[in-house]
C-alpha positions in Angstrom: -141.8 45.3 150.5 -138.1 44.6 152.1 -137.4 42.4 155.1 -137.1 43.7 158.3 -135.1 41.8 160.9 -135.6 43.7 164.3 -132.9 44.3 166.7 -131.8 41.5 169.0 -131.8 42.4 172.9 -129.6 40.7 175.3 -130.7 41.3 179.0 -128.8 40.2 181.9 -130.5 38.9 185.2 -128.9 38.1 188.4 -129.7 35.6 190.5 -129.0 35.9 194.0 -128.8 32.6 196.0 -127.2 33.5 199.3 -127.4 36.0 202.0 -124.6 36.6 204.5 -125.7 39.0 207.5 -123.6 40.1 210.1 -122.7 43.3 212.4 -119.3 45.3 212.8 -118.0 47.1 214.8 -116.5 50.7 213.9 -114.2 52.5 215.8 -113.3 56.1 215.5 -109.8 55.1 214.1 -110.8 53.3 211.1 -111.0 49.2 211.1 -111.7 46.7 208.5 -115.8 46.4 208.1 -115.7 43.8 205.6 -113.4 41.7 204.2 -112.5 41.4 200.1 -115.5 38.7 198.6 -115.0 37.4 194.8 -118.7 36.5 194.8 -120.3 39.4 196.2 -122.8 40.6 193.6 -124.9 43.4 196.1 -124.0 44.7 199.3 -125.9 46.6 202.0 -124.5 48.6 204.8 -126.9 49.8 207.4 -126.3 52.1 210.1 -127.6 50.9 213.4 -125.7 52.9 215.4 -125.7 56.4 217.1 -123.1 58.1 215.0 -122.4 58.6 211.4 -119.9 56.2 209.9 -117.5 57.1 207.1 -116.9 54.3 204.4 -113.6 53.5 202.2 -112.3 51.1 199.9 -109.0 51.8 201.5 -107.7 51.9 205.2 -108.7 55.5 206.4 -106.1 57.7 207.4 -108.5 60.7 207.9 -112.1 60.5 208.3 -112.6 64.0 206.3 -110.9 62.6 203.0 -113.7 59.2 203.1 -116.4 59.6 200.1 -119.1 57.8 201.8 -120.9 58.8 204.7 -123.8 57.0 206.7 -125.9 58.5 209.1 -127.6 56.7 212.2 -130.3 54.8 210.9 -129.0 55.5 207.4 -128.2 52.6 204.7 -125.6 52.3 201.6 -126.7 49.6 198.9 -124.1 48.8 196.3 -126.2 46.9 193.0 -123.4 48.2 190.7 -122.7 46.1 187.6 -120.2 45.1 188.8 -119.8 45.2 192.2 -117.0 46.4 194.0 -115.6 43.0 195.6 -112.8 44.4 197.6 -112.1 45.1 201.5 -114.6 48.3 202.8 -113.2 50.2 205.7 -115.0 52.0 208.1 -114.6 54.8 210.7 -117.0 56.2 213.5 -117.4 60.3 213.4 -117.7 60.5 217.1 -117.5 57.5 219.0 -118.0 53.6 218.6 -120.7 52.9 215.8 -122.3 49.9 214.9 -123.4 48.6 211.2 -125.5 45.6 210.1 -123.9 44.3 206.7 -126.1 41.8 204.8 -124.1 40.3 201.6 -125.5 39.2 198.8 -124.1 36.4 196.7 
């Protein structure tokens, strides 16, 4: 009877030690929601608002061209590996919107 060595498996677990909550205000223009964060590792975006909200990694030039859209009441939850750690923009479909971020780091 041969050896048998089985395979070795590596998992990797995050810890998350921080919470940074905080609202934004989102005009219909476009404004900076959230500045760029080196430690970010999750991120989530609710809508608390009364109109949908258009995200970007970019400053938004036109709302129709953003990839993300939130509804009212709505959420987006980033838990990529890894996270995107740059600025997020934001821009209100109708009129002023409102979103409650919470950062995790």
């Amino acid at each position: 009877m041969g050896l048998y060595n089985p395979l070795s498996i590596e998992s990797t677990v995050q810890t998350i030690s921080l919470v940074n909550a905080r609202t934004a205000s989102v005009t219909v223009t476009g404004n900076e929601i959230l500045e760029a964060n080196e430690n970010r590792k999750k991120l989530l975006i609710s809508n608390v608002g009364n109109t949908a909200i258009k995200l970007e990694y970019e400053p938004i030039v036109t709302v129709s061209m953003s990839p993300i859209t939130i509804q009212p009441g709505g959420i987006f939850y980033d838990d990529s590996l890894p996270v995107y750690k740059g600025a997020y923009y934001g821009a209100a479909i109708e009129s002023e919107g409102l979103l409650s971020i919470r950062e995790f780091y």
